[in-house]
N, C-alpha and C positions, 0 to 999 in steps of 0.2 A: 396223859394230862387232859381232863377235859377242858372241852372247849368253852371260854366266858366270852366269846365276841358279842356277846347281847351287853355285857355287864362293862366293855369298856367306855371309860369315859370319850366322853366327845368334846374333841378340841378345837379349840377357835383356832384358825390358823394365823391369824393375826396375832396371837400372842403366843406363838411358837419360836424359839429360840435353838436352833439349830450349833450344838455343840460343837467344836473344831475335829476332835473325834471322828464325828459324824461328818462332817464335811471331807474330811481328807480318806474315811472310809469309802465314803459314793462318789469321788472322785476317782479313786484308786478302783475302784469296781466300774465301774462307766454307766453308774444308774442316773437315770434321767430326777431331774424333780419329781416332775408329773408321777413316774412309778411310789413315788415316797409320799407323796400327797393322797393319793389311791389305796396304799399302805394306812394310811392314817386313817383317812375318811370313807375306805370301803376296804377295810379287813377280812377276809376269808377265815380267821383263825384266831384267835387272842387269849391271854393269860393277866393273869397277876404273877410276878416270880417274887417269892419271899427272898430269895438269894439274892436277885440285883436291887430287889425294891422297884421294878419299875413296871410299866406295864409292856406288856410285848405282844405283839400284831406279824400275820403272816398277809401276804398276797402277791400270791404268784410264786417268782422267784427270790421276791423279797422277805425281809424280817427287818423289823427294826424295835429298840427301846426306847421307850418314853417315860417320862414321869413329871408329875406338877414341883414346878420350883421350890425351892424352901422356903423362899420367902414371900409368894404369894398364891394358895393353890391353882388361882383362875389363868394362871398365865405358866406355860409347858415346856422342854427342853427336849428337844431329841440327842437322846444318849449318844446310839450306836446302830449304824448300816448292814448287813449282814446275808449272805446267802440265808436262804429257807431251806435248799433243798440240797440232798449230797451230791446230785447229779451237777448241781449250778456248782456247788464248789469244785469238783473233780473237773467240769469243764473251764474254768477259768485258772487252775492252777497248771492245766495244761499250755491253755494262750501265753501266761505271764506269769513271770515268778512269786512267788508270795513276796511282801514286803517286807524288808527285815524287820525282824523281833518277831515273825509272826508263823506259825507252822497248819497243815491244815489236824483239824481235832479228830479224837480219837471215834472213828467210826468212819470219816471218810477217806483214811488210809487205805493207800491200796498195799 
């Protein structure tokens, strides 16, 4: 997938709305704000995905989705929290159990 981090949009963070999803995901992960802000606003990596609709951003160990509201473009939702890397997910599945309903994906099985 090539990389569009020049083509994501830039979000005001003031008009960011942070999903329940997303909360109880960088909760359960133990990511800091600051990392998800850094995510946002200096991405290493980014996409448009025709499958979520939404925009997705790598930095570091993070990943997370985004996308502009339905109801007004200028103001943004964060989807979902997410390891970036399989190394991040295999180490954290190791500290702590996955959280029910949840399994690690196909690729970072061992």
């Amino acid at each position: 997938m090539k990389n569009q981090v020049a083509s994501l949009p830039r979000v005001d963070m003031a008009s960011l709305r942070i999903s329940k999803h997303a909360v109880e995901r960088a909760l359960d992960m133990g990511i800091e704000g600051d990392e998800i802000v850094g995510t946002i606003t200096k991405p290493e990596y980014g996409y448009w995905s025709n499958k979520h609709q939404a925009w997705c951003a790598k930095r570091g160990r993070v990943a997370i989705g985004f996308r502009a509201e339905d109801h007004d473009p200028n103001s943004w939702v964060l989807l979902t929290v997410l390891w970036a890397t399989e190394d991040a997910w295999e180490q954290d599945a190791a500290v702590a159990p996955l959280s029910t309903g949840r399994s690690l994906k196909k690729g970072w099985e061992k």
